[in-house]
LOZA-265021 format. One record per residue (C-alpha): x, y negated, z; residue in one letter. Coordinates in steps of 0.2 Angstrom, whole numbers, padded with zeros to 4 digits, always signed. Example, Ala and Ser with C-alpha at 12.3 -4.5 7.8 and 13.67 -1.06 7.14 Angstrom:
+0062+0022+0039A
+0068+0005+0036S
END
This chain:
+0060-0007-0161X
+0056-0009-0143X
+0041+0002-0138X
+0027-0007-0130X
+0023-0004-0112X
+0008-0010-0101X
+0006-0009-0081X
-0009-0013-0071X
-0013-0014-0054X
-0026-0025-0042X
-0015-0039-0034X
+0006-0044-0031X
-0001-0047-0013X
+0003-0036+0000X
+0004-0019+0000X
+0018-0003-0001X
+0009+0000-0019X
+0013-0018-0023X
+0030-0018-0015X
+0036-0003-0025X
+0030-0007-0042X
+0041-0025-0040X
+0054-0012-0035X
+0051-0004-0053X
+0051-0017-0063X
+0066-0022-0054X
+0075-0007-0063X
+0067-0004-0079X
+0075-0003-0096X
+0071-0020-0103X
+0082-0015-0119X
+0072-0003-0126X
+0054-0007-0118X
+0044-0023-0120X
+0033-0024-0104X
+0016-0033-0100X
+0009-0033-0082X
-0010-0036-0080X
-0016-0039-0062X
-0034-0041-0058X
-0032-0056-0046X
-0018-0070-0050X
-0003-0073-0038X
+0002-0063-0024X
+0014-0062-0012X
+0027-0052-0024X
+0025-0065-0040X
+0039-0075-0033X
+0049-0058-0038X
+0042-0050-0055X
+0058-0049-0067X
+0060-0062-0080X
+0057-0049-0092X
+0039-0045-0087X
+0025-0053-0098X
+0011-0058-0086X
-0007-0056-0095X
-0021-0067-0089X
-0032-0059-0078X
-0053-0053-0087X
-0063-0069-0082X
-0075-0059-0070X
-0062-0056-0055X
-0060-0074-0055X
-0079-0078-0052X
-0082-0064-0039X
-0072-0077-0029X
-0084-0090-0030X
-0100-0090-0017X
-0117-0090-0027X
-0119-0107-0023X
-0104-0112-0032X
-0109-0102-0047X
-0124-0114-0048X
-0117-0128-0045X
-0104-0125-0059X
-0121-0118-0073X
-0113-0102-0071X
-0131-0093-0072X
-0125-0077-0081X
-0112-0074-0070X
-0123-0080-0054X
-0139-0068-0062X
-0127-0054-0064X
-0118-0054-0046X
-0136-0053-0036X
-0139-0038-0048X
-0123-0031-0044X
-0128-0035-0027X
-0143-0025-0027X
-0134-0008-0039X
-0121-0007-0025X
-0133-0006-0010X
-0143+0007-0020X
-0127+0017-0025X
-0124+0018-0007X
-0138+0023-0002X
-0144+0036-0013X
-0129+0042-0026X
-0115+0048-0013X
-0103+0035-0020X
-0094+0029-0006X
-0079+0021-0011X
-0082+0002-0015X
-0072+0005-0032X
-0081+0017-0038X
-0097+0010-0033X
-0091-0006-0041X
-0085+0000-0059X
-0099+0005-0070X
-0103-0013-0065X
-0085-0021-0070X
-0088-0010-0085X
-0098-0019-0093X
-0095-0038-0091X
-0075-0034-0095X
-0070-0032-0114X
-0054-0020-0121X
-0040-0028-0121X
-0034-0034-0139X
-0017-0029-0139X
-0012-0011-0141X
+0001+0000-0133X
+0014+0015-0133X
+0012+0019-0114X
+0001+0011-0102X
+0001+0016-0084X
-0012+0012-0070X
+0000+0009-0055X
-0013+0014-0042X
-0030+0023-0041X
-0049+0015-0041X
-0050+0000-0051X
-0033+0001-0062X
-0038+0017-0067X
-0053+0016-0075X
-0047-0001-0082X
-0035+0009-0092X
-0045+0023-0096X
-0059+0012-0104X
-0051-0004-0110X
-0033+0001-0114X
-0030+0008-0133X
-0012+0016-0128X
-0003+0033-0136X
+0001+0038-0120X
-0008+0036-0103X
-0002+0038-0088X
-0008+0035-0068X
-0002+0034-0051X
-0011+0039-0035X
-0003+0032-0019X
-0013+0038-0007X
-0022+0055+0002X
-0035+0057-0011X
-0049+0067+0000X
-0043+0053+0014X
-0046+0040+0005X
-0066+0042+0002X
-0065+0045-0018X
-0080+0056-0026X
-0069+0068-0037X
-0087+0072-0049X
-0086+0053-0051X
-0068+0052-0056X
-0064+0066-0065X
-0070+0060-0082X
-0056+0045-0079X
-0041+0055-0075X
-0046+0069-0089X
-0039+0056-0101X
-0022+0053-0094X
-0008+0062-0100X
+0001+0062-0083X
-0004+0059-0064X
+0010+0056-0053X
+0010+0057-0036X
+0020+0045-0022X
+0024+0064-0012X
+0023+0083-0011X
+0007+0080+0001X
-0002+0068-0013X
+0003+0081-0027X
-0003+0098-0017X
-0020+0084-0011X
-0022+0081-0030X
-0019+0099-0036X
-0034+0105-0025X
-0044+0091-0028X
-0043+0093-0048X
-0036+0111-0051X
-0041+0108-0069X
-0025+0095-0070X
-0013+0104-0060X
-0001+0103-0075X
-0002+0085-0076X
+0001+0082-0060X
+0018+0078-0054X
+0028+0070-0039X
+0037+0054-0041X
+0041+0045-0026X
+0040+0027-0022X
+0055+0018-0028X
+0067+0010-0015X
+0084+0003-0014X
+0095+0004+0000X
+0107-0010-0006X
+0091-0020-0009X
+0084-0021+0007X
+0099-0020+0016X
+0104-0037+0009X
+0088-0044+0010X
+0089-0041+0028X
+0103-0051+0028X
+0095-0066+0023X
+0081-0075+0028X
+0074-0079+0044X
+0065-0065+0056X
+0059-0069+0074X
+0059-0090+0077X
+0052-0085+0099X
+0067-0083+0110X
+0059-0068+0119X
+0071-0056+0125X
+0061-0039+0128X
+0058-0024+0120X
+0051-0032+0101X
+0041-0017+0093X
+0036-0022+0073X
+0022-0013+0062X
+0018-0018+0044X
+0002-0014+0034X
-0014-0022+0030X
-0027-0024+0044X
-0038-0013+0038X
-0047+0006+0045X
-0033+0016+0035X
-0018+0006+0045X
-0023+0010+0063X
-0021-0004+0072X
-0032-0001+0085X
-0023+0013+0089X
-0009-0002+0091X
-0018-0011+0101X
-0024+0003+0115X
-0005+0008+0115X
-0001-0009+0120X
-0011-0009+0134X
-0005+0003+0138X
+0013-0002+0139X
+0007-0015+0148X
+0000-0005+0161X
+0016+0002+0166X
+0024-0014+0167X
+0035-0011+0151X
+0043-0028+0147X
+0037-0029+0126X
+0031-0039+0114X
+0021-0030+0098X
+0022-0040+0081X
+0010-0035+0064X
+0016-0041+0047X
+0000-0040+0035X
-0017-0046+0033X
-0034-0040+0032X
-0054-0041+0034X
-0050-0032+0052X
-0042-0046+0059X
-0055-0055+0069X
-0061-0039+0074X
-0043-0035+0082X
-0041-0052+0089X
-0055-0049+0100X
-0048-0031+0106X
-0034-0040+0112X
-0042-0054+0122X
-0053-0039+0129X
-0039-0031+0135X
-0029-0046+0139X
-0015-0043+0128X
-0013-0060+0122X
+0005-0066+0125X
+0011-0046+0120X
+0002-0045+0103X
+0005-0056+0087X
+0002-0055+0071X
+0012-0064+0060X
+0003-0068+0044X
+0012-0061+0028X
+0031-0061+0021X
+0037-0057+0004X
+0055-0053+0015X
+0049-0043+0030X
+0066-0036+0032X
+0073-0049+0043X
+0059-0044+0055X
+0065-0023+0055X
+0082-0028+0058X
+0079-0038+0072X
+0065-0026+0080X
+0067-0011+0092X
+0056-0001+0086X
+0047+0001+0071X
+0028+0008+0074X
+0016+0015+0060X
+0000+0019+0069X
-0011+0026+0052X
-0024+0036+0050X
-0019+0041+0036X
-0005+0037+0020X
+0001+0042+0004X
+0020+0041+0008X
+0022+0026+0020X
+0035+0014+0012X
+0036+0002+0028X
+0041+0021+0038X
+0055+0022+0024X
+0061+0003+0025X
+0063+0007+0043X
+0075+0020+0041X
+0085+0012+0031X
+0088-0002+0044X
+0090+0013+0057X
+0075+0008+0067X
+0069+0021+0080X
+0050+0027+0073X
+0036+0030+0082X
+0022+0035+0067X
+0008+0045+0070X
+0004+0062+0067X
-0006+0060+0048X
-0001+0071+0035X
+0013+0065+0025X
+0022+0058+0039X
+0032+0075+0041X
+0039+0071+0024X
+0049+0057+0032X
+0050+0061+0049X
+0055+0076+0062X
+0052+0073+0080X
+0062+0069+0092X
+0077+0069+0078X
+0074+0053+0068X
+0059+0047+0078X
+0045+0054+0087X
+0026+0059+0081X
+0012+0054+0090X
-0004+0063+0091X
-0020+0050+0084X
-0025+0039+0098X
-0018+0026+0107X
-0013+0030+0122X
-0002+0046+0116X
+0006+0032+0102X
+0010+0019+0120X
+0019+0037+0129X
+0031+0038+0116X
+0035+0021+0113X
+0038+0023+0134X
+0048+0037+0131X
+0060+0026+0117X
+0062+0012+0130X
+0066+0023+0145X
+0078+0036+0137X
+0092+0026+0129X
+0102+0045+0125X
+0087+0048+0115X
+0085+0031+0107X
+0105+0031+0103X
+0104+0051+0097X
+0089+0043+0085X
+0098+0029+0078X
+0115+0040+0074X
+0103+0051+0064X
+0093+0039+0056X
+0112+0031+0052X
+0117+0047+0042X
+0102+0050+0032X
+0102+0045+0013X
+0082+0037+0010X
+0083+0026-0005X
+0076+0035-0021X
+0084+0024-0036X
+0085+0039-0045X
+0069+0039-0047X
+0066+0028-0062X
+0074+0042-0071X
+0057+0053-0069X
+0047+0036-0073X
+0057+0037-0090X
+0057+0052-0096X
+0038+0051-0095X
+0039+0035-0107X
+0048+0045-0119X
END
């Protein structure tokens, strides 16, 4: 009999935590596991690519009305729901102000708690693929023999309340951790779960995404400069204002570029208005989303991750594989993946040290070369992976 397991996770939009668990599912042992995946928002960017295998569950009700404006509420005789948002409305600013509870997830669950019910159906292993949301879901409203959660980012970074969170991870049987840098993070964090805790890195598959670079379209201009490509929300965590204050730089020493983002965000009017303050229009565009970006990393020059901070950096590992010289910044877990001036170059955190070594890439083509002949001889998928993820199941 095939044992029953559940994922959950917030969306199948963007997102390396989104991108990774597609990556999973893309792998996992469909013989001997029956699978159900329960997102908190319907659609995505990576549906198009969930296995045929996956049972989709409907997503609780209350994620679904959080969409709709007050008004429409009204206007549909949703007054519970309605009643209960402008109540939620008013916890959350009082959490804010007065509880230290910073993060919106945590602020926002005792809330969710109540309007959502447990889920019927019961389960041999359910796993929360990321932290916040997912994981209290599956702590509360999941019946499972074994649970298990993932943290894909830098916990202290990230803004989580560990008082607030400890009762939710103290009831999973395992915490895994996308990197050494998450795992050691977690371990001080929580040293009461330091045998839980273990290191599992993202899944991803070299053959994969070098075929899927193959196909598809990228770049549709016909500019013929230097093309540098970053990839990430456009959110704080992401940097792109670093981004943006590198490329004026560039600009300013009459380097021929143009700097293309892949990803969206509740940033993005506010970096649309950097970049018309610094007159960068025709070098910086941002593309909109793509459920194939890896047309765009084969065609680019450079691949830039400008973050403030990260919990391995998937779109730095994608990169590699399609031997794209990396400028990244100099946030923690970066030195899992890159070593200066070998298979790309660090930059400190601001944008103008970020533009100097992007300068330095155009200008030195030894260097750029050297990089590229490195980054060709380096072995970065992690297939094997889904070993770990198995044995955990077991």
């Amino acid at each position: 009999m095939k044992k029953r397991v559940l994922f959950v996770i917030d969306s199948l939009h963007s997102g390396g935590a989104e991108k990774s668990l597609i990556s999973l599912l893309s792998l996992f042992d469909y013989e001997n596991y029956e699978v159900d995946l329960l997102t908190f928002k319907e659609g995505g960017l990576y549906m198009p690519l969930l296995p045929i295998d996956v049972n989709k569950l409907e997503s609780p009700k209350i994620f679904s009305y959080m969409e709709y404006s007050l008004r429409d509420l009204i206007k549909k005789k949703m007054l519970n729901i309605a009643i209960w948002r402008v109540n939620t409305s008013i916890s959350l600013r009082y959490k804010e102000k007065f509880k230290n509870i910073n993060h919106g997830a945590q602020r926002m669950w005792p809330r969710l708690d109540k309007a959502i019910s447990k889920l019927d159906k019961k389960y041999d292993v359910a796993i929360a693929y990321s932290q916040g949301t997912p994981t209290y879901y599956v702590a509360q409203k999941v019946v499972a023999k074994k649970k298990i959660c993932w943290v894909n980012i830098d916990y202290k970074f990230a803004g989580y309340n560990r008082e607030f969170d400890f009762k939710y991870y103290e009831k999973f049987n395992n915490i895994v951790a996308v990197s050494k840098v998450c795992t050691e993070v977690l371990k001080d964090v929580f040293p009461e779960f330091k045998n839980k805790i273990i290191t599992i890195y993202d899944i991803i598959s070299e053959s994969l995404i070098n075929n899927m670079a193959n196909e598809g379209k990228g770049f549709v201009d016909d500019y013929k400069g230097v093309r540098i490509l970053t990839i990430g929300r456009l959110v704080y965590q992401k940097g792109y204002e670093y981004a943006i204050e590198a490329a004026k730089y560039l600009k300013d020493k009459n380097i021929d570029f143009r700097w293309y983002s892949i990803g969206e965000g509740n940033l993005k009017s506010e970096l649309e208005k950097m970049i018309i303050e610094y007159n960068l229009q025709d070098n910086f565009k941002f593309l909109g989303t793509f459920t194939n970006p890896y047309p765009f990393i084969k065609e680019c020059d450079i691949y830039c991750q400008p973050s403030r901070f990260e919990g391995f950096g998937l779109a730095i590992a994608e990169a590699r594989i399609l031997n794209k010289p990396i400028v990244a910044t100099n946030f923690d877990i970066v030195y899992d993946q890159i070593i200066n001036g070998e298979n790309g170059l660090i930059a400190d955190m601001n944008g103008r040290e970020v533009g100097k070594k992007i300068e330095i890439l155009v200008r030195d083509n030894k260097l750029e070369q050297n990089i590229i002949d490195n980054l060709n001889n380096e072995k970065v998928g992690t297939e094997d992976e889904i070993n770990k993820i198995l044995e955990l199941l077991l």
